[in-house]
N, C-alpha and C positions, 0 to 999 in steps of 0.2 A: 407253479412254484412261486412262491412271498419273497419279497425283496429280503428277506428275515433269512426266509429256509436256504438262498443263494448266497449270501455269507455266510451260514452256520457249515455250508458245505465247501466253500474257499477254505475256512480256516479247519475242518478237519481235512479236506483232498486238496491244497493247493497244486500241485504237480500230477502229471500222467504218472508217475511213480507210484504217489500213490491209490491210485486207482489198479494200479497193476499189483500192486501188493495184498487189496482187499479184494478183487478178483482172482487171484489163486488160491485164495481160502474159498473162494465160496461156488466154485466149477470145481468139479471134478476131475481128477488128477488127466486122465488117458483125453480131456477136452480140451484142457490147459496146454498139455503137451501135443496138441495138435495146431491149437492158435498158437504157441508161443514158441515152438522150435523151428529151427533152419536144416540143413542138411551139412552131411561130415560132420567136421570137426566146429561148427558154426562159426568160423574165421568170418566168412562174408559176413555175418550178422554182426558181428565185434566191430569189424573193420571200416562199416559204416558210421556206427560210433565214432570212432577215432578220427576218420575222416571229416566228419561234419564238424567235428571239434578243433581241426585244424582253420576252419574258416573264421578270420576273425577282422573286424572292424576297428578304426578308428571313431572313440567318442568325439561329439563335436559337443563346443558350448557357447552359451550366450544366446539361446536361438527362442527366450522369453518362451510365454504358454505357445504351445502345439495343437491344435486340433486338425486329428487322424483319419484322414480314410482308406480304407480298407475295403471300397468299393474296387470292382476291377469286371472286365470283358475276355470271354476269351470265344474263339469259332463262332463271334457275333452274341453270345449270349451274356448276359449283366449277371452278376452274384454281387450279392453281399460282402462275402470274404474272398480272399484269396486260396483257401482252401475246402477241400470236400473229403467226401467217403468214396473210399476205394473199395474194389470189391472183394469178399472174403468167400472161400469154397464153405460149405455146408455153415453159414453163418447162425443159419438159429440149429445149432446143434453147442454154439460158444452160448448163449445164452437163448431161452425160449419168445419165441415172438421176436428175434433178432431183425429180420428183414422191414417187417412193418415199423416197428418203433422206430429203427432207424431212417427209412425214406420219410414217415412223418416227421421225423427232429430236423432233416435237412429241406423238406419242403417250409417246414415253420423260420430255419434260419435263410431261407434260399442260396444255397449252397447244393451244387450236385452227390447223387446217392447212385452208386452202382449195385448193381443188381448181378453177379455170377453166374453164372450157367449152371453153376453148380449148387444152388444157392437150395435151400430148404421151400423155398417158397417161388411159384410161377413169376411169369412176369403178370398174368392176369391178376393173380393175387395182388400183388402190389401194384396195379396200374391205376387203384381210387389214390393212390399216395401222394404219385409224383407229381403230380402238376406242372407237367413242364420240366422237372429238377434230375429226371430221369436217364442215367447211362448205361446199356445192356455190356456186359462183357461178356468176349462171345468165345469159345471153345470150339474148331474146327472141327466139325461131324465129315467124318466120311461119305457119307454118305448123301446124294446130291438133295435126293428129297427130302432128309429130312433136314438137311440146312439152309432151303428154302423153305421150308415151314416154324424153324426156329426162328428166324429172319423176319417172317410175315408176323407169326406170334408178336415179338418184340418191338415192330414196327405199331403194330393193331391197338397195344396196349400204352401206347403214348412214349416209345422211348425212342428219342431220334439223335441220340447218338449210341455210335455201333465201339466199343471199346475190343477190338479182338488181339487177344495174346498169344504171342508168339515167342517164345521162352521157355515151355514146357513142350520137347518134342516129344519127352515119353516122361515119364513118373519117374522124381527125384526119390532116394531111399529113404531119406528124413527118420535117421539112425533113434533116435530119442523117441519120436512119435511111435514107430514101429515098437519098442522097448514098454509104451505104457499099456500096450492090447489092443490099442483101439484098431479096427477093421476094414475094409471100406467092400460093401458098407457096414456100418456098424452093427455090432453084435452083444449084446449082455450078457457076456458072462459073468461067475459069480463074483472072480476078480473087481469084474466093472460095476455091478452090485452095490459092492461094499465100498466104493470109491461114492456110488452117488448117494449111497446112506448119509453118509457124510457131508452134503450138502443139501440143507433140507428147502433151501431156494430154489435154487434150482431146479431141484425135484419136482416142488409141486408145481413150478410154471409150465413143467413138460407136463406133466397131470392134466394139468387146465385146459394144456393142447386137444393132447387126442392120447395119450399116455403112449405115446410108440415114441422111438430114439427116430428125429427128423434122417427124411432121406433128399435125394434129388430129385425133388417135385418135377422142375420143367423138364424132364429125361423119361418121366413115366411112359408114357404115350407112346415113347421110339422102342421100351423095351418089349410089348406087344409082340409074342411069339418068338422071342428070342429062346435060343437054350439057357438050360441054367446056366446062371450064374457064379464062379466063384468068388472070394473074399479079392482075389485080385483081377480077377476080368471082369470089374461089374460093368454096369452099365455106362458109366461115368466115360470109362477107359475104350468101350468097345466102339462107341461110335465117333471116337474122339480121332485124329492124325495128325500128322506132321507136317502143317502149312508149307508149300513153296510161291514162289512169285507168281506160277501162274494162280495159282488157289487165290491168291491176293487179288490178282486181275479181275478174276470171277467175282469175288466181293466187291469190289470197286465198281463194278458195271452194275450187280445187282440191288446194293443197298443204298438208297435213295438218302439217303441222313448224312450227320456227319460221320467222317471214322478215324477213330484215331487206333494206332499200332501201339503197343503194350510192351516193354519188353527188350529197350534198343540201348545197347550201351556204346557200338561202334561211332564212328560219324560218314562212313563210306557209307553204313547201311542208311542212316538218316540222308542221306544224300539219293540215294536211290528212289528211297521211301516218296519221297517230295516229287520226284521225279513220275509216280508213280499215281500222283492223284490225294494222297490222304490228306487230311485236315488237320491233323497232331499228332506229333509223335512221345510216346511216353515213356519216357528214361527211369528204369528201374532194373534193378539185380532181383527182385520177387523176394526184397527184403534176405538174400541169401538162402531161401528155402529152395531152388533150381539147381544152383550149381556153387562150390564151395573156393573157388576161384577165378572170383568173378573180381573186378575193380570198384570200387567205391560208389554208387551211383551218384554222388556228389562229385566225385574226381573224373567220370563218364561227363561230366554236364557241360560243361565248358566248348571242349571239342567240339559236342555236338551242336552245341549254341551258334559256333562257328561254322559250323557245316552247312545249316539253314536256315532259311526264314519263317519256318514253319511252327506253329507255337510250341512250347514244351510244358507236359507235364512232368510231373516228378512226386515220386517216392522213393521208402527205403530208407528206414532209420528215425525216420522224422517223429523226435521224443517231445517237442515244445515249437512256443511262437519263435524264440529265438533260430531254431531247426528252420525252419519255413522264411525268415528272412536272408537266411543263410543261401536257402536254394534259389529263391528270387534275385539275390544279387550276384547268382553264380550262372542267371541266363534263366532261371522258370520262368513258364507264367502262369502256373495253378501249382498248387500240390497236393496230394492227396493223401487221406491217413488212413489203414486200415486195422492194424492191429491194437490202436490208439482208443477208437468207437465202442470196441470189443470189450478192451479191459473196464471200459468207461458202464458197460452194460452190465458185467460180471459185477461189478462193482456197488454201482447204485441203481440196477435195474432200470426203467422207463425216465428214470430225472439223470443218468450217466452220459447221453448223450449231448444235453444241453450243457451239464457243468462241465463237459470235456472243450465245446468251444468258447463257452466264456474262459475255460482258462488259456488256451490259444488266444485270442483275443484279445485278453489284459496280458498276455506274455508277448503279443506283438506290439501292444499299444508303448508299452515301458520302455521297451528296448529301442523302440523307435525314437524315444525321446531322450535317450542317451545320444544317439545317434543324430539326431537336428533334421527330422524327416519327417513328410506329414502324407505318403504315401509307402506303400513299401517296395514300388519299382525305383524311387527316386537313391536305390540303394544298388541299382542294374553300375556293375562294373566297381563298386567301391570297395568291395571286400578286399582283404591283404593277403 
């Protein structure tokens, strides 16, 4: 992209806004409402909003030109920015070729790219991508063998940090989602049809694929003699369970890499967590798609900041660079965007990724310089 074509896209998509607004025109409806909804009444989703908005700074002045970095380390590894890509369940089902374009955009910004378990595409698939930039987020399989061979997979294929979530014990109802048709796994009816007639982007990058509606690539393998399948016990679900501590222990001794825990809003649990061996712990409500009663995951952070010494990430809610300074001076030390990547993809395809961190980027650089900062940890404890 021409230093030309990078400003002609500022000044039509300055904001994640709008990129979320030229991505719902051009995904189809029952995709849209699977990336973009929460569960209940979507409160937790609101309330993050509101939350984050309540964090607010004192401008400083006088503090002559600034020059910013935006360098930072976290479990030993060096990034560019302070923030990354979080991981999305059936990502190239939001946009085609979702998984690649994106580990490439974050290997070219060096920045980490998560990869799902759930994700459309293997970890082999995307292990030419990562370079090193590579975090597996892991879904508890039941079953011993095959979560040593997801484990080995993910290890094999260059990802050495283990991301495992622990916040879905069973499948949230996600009211709105359910309401558009969409399936799991997904199914064309003529309903869904005439939704992707309607998007003829879309359309033809599923085309170019392999013409089928993406499914869970790295799960193929485990389904091997299973019975059928229904739309709700797919495969996703059958070999998935409900982590307890010993299940943790068992990962902790198994997986050689780093691991961070997914999913912590207490600070007793962070407290345990640290206690228990992991490397990070990751402060999130699941953006309010889990549970519709959940606390702020910005109002979560603090507490747990206090609880340990253990690094923090963070998501949930995070619309701009202003968001991300916010959660930095509220105790992070990454944060992560996932539905943000998404809209950025729906949006401008293969160049949405990139214009989505330059605008992160110029929204931290600005606000920084209101602010008399020329890092954005030098903002750790300044919030009001």
């Amino acid at each position: 992209m021409t230093h030309s074509d990078a400003a002609t896209l500022h000044n039509k998509f300055p904001a994640i806004s709008d990129l979320k607004s030229r991505a719902s025109r051009r995904i189809p409806k029952f995709v849209w409402e699977y990336l973009d909804s929460a569960t209940g009444t979507e409160a937790t989703l609101q309330h993050n909003r509101v939350a984050l908005d309540a964090v607010k700074f004192e401008p400083s002045i006088l503090h002559g030109e600034l020059t910013t970095d935006l360098t930072c380390q976290i479990m030993g590894q060096s990034y560019n920015l302070p923030f990354g890509i979080a991981p999305v369940g059936m990502s190239g089902l939001m946009w085609p070729g979702a998984e690649v374009t994106l580990a490439q955009s974050a290997t070219t910004a060096r920045i980490p790219y998560s990869l799902s378990t759930v994700a459309t595409r293997t970890p082999e698939d995307i292990a030419p991508h990562i370079q090193g930039n590579g975090w597996f987020q892991f879904y508890a399989p039941r079953d011993e063998d095959i979560r040593r061979d997801m484990l080995t997979r993910a290890r094999l294929s260059g990802f050495d940090t283990l991301v495992m979530t622990v916040d879905v014990p069973m499948a949230s109802r996600r009211e709105r989602q359910v309401r558009s048709g969409l399936t799991n796994p997904p199914k064309l009816t003529p309903r869904l049809m005439a939704q992707v007639a309607m998007c003829p982007s879309w359309s033809i990058g599923m085309a170019q694929l392999d013409g089928k509606l993406p499914r869970m690539a790295t799960l193929d393998k485990y389904s091997e003699g299973k019975e059928a399948l229904s739309s709700v016990a797919h495969i996703g679900y059958l070999i998935r369970t409900s982590p307890d501590w010993e299940y943790l222990r068992w990962i902790r001794e198994y997986w050689d890499g780093k691991l961070v825990i997914k999913g912590v809003l207490r600070a007793e649990d962070a407290t345990k967590l640290e206690a228990e061996g992991v490397d990070a712990i990751w402060v999130s409500n699941h953006a309010g798609r889990q549970f519709d009663a959940a606390p702020a995951s910005i109002e979560a952070l603090p507490k747990i900041r206090a609880a340990t010494n253990l690094p923090l990430i963070f998501d949930s809610g995070v619309e701009g660079g202003l968001d991300i300074l916010r959660a930095i001076a509220l105790g992070a030390d990454y944060v992560m965007l996932g539905r943000a990547f998404h809209y950025a993809l729906g949006a401008l395809g293969n160049d949405g990724p990139a214009h989505l961190i330059s605008i992160l980027t110029q929204d931290m650089t600005a606000n920084m310089a209101q602010l008399g900062v020329t890092t954005p940890f030098e903002l750790r404890g300044k919030a009001l």
